[in-house]
PDB file of N, CA, C, O and CB in Angstrom:
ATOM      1  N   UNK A   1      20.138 138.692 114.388  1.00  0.00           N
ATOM      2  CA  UNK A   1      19.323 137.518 114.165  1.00  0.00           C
ATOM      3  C   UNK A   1      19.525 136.475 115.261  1.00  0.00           C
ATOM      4  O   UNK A   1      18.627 135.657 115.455  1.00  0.00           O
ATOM      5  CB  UNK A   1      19.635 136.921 112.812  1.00  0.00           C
ATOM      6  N   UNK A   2      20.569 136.447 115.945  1.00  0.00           N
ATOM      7  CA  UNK A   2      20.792 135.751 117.091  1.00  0.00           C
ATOM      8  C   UNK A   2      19.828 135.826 118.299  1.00  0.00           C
ATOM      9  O   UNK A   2      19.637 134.861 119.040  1.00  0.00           O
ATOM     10  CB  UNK A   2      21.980 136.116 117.470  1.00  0.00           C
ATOM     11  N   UNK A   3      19.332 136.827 118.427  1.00  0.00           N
ATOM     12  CA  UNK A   3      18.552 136.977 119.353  1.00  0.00           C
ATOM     13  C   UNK A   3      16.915 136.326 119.358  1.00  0.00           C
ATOM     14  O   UNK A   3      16.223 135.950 120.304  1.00  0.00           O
ATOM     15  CB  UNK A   3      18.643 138.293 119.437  1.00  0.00           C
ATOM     16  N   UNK A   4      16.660 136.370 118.006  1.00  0.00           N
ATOM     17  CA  UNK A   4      15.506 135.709 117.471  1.00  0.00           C
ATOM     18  C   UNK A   4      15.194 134.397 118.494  1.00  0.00           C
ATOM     19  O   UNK A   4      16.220 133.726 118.608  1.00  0.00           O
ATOM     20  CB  UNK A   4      15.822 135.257 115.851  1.00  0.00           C
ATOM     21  N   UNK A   5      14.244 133.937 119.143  1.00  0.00           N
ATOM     22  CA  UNK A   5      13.729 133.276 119.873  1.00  0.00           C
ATOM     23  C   UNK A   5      12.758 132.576 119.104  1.00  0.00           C
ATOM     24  O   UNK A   5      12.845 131.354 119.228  1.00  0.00           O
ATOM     25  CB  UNK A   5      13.367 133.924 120.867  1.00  0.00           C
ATOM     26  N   UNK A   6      12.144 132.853 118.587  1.00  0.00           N
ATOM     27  CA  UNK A   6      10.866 132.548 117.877  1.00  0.00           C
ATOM     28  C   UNK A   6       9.968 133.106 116.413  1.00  0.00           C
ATOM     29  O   UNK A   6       9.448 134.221 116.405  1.00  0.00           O
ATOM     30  CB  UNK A   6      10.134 132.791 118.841  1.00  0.00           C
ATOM     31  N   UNK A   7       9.906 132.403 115.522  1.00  0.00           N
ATOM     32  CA  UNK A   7       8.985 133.114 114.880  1.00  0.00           C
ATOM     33  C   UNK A   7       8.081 132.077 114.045  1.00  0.00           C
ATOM     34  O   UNK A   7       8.190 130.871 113.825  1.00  0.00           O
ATOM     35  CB  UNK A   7       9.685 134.189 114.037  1.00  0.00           C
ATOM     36  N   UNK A   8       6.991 133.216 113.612  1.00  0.00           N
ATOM     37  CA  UNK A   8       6.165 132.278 113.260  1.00  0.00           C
ATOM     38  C   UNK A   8       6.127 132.766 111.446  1.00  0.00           C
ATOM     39  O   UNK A   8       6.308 133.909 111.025  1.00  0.00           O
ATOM     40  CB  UNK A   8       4.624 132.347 114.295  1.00  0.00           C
ATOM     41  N   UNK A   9       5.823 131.460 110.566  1.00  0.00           N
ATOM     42  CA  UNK A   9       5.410 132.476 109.229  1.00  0.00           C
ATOM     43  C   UNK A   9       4.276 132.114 108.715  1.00  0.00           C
ATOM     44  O   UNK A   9       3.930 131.015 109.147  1.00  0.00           O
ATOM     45  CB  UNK A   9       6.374 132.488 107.988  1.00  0.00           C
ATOM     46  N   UNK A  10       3.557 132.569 107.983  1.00  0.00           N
ATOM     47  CA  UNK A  10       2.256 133.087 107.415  1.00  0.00           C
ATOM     48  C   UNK A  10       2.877 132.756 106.192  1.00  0.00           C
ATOM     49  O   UNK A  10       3.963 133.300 105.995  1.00  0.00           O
ATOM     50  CB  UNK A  10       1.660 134.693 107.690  1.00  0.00           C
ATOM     51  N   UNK A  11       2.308 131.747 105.045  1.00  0.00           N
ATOM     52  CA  UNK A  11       2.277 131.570 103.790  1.00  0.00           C
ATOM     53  C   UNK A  11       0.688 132.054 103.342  1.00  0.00           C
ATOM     54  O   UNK A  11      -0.384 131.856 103.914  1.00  0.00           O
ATOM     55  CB  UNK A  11       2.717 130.054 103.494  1.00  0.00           C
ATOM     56  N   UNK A  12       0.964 132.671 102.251  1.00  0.00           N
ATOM     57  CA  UNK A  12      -0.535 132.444 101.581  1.00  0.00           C
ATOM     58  C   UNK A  12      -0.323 131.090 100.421  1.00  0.00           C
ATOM     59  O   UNK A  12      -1.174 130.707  99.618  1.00  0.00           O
ATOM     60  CB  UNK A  12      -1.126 134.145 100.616  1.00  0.00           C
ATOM     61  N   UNK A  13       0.273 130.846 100.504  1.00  0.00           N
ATOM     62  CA  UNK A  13       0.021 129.370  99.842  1.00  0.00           C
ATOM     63  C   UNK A  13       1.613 128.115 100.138  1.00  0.00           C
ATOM     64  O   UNK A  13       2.698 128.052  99.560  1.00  0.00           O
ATOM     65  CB  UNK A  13      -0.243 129.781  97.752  1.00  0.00           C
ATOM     66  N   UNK A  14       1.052 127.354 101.221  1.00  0.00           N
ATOM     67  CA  UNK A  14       2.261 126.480 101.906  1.00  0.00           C
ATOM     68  C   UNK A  14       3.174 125.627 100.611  1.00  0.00           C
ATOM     69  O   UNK A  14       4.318 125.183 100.709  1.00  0.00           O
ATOM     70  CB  UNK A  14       1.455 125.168 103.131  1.00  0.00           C
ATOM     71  N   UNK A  15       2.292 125.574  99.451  1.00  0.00           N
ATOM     72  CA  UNK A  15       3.203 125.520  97.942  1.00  0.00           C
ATOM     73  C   UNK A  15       4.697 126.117  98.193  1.00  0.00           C
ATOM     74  O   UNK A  15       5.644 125.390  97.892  1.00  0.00           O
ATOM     75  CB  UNK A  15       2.394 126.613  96.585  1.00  0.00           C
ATOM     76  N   UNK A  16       4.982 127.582  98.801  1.00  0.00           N
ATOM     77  CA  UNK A  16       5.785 128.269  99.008  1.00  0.00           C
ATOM     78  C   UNK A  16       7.046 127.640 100.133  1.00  0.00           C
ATOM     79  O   UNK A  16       8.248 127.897 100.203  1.00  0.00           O
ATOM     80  CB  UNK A  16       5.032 129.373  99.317  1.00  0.00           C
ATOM     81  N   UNK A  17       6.545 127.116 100.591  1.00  0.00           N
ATOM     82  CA  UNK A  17       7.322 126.896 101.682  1.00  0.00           C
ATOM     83  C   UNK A  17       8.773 126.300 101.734  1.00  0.00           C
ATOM     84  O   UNK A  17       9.575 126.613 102.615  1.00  0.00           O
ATOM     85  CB  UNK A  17       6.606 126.194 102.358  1.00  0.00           C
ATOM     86  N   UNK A  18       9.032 125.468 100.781  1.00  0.00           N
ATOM     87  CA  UNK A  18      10.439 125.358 100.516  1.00  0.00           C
ATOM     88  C   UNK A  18      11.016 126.308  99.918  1.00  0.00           C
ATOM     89  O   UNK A  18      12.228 126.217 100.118  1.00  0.00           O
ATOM     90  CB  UNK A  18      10.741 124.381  99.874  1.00  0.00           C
ATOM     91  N   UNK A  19      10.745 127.220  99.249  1.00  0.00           N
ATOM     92  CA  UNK A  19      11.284 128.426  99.145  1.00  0.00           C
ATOM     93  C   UNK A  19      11.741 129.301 100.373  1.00  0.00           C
ATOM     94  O   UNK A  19      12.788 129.537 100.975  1.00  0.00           O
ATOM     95  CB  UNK A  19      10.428 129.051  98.469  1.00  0.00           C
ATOM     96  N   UNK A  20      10.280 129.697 100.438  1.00  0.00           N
ATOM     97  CA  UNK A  20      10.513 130.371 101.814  1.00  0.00           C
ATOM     98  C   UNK A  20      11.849 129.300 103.245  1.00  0.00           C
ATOM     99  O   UNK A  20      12.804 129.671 103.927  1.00  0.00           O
ATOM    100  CB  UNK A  20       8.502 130.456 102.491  1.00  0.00           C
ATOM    101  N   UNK A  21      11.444 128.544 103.138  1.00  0.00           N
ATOM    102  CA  UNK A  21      12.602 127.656 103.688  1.00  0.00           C
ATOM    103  C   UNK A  21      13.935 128.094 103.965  1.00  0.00           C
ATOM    104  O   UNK A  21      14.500 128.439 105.003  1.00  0.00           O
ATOM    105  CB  UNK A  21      12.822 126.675 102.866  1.00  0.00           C
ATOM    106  N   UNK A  22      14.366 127.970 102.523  1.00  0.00           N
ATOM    107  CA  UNK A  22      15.752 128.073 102.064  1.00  0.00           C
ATOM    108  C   UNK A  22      15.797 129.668 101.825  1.00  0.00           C
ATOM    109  O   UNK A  22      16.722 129.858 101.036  1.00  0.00           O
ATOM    110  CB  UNK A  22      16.103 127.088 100.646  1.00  0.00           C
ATOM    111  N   UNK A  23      15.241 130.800 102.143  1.00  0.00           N
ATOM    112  CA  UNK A  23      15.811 132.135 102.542  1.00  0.00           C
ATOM    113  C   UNK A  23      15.693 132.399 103.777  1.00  0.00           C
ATOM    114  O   UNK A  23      16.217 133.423 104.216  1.00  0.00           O
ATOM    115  CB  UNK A  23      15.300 133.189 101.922  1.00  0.00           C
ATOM    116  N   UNK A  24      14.871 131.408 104.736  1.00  0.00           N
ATOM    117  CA  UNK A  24      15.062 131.754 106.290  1.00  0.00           C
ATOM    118  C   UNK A  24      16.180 130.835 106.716  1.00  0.00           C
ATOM    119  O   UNK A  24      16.557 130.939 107.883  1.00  0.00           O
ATOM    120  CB  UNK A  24      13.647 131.482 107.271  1.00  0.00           C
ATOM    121  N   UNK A  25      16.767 129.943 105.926  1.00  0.00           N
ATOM    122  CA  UNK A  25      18.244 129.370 106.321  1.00  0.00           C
ATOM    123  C   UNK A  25      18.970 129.971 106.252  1.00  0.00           C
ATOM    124  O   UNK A  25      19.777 130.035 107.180  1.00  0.00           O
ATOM    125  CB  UNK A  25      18.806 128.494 105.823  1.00  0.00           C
ATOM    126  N   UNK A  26      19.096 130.679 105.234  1.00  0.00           N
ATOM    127  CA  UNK A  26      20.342 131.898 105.008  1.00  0.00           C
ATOM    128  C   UNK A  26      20.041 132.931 105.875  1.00  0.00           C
ATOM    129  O   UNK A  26      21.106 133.368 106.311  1.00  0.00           O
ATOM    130  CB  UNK A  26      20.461 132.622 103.448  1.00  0.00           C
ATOM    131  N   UNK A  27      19.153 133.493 106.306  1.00  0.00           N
ATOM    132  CA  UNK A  27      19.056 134.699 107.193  1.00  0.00           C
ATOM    133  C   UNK A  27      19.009 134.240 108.654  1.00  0.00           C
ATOM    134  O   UNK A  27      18.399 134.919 109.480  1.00  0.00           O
ATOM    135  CB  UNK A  27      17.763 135.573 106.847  1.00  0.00           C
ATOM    136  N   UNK A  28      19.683 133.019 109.025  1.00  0.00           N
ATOM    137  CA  UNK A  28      19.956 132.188 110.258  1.00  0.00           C
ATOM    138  C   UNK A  28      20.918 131.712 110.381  1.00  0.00           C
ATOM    139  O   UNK A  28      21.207 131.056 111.381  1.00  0.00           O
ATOM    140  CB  UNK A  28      19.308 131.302 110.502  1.00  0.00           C
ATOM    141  N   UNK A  29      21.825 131.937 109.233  1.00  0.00           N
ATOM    142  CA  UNK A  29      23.445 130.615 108.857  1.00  0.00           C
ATOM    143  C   UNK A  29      24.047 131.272 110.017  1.00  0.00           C
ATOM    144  O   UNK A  29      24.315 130.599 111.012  1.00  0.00           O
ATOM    145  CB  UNK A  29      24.789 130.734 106.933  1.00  0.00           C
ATOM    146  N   UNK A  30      24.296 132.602 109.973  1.00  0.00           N
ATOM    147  CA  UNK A  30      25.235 132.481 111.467  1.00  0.00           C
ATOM    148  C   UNK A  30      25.085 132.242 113.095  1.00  0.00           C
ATOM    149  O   UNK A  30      25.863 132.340 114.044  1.00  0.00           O
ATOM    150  CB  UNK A  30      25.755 133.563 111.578  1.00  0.00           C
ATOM    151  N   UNK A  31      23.217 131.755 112.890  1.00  0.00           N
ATOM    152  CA  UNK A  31      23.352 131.917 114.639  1.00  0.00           C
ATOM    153  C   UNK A  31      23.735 130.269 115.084  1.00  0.00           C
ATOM    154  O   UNK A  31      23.604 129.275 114.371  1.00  0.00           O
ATOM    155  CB  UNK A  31      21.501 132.543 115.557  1.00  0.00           C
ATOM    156  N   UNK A  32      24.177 130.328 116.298  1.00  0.00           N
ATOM    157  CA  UNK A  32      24.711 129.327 116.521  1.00  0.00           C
ATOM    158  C   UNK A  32      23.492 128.537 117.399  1.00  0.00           C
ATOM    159  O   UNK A  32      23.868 127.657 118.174  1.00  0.00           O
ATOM    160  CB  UNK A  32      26.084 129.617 117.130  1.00  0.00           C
ATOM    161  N   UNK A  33      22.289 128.780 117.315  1.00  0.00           N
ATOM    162  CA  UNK A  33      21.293 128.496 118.315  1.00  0.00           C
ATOM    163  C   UNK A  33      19.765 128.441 117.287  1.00  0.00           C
ATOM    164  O   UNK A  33      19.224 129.515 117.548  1.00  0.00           O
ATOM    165  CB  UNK A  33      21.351 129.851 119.658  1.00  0.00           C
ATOM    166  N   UNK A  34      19.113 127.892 116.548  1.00  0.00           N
ATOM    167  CA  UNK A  34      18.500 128.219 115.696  1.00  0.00           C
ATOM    168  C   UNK A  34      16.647 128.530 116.493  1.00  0.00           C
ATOM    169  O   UNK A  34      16.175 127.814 117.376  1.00  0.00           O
ATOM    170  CB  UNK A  34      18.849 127.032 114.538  1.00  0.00           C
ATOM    171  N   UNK A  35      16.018 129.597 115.941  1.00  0.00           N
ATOM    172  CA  UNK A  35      15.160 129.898 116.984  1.00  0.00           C
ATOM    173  C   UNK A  35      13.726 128.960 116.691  1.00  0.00           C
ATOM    174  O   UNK A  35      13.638 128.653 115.502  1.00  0.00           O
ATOM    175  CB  UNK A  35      14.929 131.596 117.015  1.00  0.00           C
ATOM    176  N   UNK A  36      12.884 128.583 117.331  1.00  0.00           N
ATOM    177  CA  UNK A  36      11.964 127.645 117.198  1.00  0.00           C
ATOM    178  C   UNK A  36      11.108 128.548 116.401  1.00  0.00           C
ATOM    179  O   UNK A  36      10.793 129.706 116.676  1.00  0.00           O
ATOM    180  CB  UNK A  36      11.399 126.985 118.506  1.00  0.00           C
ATOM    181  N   UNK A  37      10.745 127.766 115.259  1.00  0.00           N
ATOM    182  CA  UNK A  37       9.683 128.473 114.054  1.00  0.00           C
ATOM    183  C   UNK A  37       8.178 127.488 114.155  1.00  0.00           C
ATOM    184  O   UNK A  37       8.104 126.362 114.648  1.00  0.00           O
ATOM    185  CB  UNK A  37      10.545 128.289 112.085  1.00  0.00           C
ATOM    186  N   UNK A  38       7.302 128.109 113.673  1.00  0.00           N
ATOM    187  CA  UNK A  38       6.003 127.486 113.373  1.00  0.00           C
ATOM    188  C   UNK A  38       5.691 128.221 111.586  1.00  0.00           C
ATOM    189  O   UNK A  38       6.353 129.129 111.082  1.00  0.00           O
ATOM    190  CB  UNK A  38       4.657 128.034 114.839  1.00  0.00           C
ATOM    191  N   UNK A  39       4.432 127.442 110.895  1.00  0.00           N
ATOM    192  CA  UNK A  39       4.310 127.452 109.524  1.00  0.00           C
ATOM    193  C   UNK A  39       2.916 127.222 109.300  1.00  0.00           C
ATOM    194  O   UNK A  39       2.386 126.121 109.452  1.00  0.00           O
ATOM    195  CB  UNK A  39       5.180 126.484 108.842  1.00  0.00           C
ATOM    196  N   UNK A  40       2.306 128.289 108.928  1.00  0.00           N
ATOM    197  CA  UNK A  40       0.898 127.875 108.538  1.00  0.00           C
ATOM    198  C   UNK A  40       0.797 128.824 107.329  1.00  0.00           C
ATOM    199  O   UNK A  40       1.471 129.832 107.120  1.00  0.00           O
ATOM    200  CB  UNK A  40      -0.355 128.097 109.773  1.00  0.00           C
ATOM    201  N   UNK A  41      -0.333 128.213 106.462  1.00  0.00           N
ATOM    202  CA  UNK A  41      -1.078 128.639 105.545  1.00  0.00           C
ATOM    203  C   UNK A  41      -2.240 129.572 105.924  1.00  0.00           C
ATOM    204  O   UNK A  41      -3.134 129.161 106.665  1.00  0.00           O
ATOM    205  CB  UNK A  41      -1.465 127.592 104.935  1.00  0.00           C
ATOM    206  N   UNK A  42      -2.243 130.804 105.433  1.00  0.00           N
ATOM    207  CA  UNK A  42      -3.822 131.858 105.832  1.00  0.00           C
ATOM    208  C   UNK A  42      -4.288 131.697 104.774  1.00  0.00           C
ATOM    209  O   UNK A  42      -3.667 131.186 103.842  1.00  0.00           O
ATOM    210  CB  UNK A  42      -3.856 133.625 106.196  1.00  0.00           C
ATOM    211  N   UNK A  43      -5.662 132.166 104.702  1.00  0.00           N
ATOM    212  CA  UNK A  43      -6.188 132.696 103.571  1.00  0.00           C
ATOM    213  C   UNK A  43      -5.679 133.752 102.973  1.00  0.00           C
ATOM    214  O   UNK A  43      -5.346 133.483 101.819  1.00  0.00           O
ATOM    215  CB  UNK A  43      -7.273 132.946 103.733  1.00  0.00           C
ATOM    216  N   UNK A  44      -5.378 135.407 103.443  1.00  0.00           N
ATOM    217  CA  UNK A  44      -5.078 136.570 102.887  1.00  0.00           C
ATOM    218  C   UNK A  44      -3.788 137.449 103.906  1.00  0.00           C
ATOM    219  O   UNK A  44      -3.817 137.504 105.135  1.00  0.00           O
ATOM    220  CB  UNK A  44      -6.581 137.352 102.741  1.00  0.00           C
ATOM    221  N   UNK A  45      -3.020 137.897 103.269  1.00  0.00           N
ATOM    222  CA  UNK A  45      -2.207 138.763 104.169  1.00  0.00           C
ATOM    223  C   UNK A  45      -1.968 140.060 103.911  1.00  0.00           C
ATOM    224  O   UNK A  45      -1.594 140.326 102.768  1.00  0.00           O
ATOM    225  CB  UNK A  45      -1.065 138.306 104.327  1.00  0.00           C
ATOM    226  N   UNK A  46      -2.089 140.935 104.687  1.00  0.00           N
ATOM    227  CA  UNK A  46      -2.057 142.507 104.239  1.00  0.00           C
ATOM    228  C   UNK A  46      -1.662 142.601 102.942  1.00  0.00           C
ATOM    229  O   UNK A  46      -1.024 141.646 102.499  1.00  0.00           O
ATOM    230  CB  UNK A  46      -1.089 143.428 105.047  1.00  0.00           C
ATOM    231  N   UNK A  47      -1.987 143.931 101.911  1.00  0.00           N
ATOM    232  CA  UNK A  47      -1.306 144.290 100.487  1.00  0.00           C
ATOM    233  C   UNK A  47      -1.062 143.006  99.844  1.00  0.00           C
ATOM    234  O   UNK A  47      -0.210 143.085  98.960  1.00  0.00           O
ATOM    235  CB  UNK A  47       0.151 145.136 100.586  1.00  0.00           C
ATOM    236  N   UNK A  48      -1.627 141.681 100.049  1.00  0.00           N
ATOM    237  CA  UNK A  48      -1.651 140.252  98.634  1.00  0.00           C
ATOM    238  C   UNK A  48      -0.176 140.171  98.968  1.00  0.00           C
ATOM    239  O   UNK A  48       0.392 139.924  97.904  1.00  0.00           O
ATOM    240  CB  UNK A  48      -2.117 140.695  96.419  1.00  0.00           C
ATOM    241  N   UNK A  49       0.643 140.257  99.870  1.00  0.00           N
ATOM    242  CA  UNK A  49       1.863 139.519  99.939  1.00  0.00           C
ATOM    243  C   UNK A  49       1.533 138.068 100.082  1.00  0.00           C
ATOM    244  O   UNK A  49       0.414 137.560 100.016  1.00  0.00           O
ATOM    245  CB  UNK A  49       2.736 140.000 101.075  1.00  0.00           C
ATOM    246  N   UNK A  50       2.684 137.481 100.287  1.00  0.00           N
ATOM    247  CA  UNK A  50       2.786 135.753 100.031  1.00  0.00           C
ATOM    248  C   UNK A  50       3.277 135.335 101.461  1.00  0.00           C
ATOM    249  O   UNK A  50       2.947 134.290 102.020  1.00  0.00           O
ATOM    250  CB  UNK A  50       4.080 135.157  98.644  1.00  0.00           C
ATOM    251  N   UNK A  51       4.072 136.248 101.953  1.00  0.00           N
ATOM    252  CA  UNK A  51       5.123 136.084 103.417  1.00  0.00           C
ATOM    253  C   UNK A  51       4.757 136.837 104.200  1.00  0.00           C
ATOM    254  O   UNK A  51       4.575 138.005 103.856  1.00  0.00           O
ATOM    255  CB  UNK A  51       6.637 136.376 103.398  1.00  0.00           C
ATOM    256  N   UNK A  52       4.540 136.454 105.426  1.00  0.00           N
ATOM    257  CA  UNK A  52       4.921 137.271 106.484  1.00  0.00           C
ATOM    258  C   UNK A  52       5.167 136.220 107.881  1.00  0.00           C
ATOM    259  O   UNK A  52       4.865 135.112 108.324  1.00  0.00           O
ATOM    260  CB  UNK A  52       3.691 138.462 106.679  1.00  0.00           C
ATOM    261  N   UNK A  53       5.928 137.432 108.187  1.00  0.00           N
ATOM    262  CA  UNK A  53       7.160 136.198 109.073  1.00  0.00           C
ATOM    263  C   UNK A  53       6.928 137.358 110.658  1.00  0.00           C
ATOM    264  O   UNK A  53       7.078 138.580 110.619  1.00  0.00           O
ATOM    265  CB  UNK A  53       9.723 136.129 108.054  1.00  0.00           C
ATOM    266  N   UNK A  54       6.594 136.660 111.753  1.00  0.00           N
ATOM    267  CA  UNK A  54       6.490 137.371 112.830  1.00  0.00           C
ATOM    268  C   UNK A  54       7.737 136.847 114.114  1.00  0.00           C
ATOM    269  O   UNK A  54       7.906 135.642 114.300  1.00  0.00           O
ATOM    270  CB  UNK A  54       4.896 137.199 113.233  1.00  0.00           C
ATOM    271  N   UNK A  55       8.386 137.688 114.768  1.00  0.00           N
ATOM    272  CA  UNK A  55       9.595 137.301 115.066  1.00  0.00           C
ATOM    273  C   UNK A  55       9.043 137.630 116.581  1.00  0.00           C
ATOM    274  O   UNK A  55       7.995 138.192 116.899  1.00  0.00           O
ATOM    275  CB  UNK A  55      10.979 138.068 114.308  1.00  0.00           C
ATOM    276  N   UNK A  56      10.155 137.063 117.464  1.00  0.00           N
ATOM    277  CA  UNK A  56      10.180 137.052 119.110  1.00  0.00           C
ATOM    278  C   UNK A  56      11.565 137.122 119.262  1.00  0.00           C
ATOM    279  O   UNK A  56      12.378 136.304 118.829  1.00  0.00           O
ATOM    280  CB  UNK A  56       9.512 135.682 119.954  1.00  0.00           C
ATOM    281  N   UNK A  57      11.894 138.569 120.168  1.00  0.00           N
ATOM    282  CA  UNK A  57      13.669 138.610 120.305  1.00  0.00           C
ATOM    283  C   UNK A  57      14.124 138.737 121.497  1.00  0.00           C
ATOM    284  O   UNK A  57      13.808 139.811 122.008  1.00  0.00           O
ATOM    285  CB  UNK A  57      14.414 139.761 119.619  1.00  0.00           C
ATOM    286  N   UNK A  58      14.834 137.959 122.232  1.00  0.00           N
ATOM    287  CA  UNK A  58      15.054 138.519 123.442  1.00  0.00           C
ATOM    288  C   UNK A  58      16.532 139.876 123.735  1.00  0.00           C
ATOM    289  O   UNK A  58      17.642 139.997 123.217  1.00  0.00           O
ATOM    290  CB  UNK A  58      15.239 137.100 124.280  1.00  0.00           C
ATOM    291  N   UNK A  59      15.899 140.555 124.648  1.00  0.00           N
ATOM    292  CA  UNK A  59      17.465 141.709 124.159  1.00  0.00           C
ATOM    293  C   UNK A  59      18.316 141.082 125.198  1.00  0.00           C
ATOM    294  O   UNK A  59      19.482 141.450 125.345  1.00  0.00           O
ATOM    295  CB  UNK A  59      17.374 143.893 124.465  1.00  0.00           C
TER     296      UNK A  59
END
């Protein structure tokens, strides 16, 4: 997860978003560099999920 540079997430409803929040804190607690995120609301996301989270990693 350290490597993570960037990501962006996809809510289907930004209602979500402090949720979603507080499980992308925990899946970040150990990097020591936190990667620049963006947050928008879509209309629909593949299979009626709620999340989707698109990542940028450098190796």
């Amino acid at each position: 997860m350290d490597k993570v540079v960037k990501a962006t997430v996809f809510l289907a409803d930004m209602n979500d978003f402090a949720a979603m929040n507080a499980v992308y804190a925990d899946a970040f607690a150990g990097c020591q560099i936190l990667p620049a995120r963006s947050a928008v609301q879509v209309a629909r996301l593949p299979k009626d999920v709620r999340v989707e989270i698109e990542v940028i990693a450098a190796r």
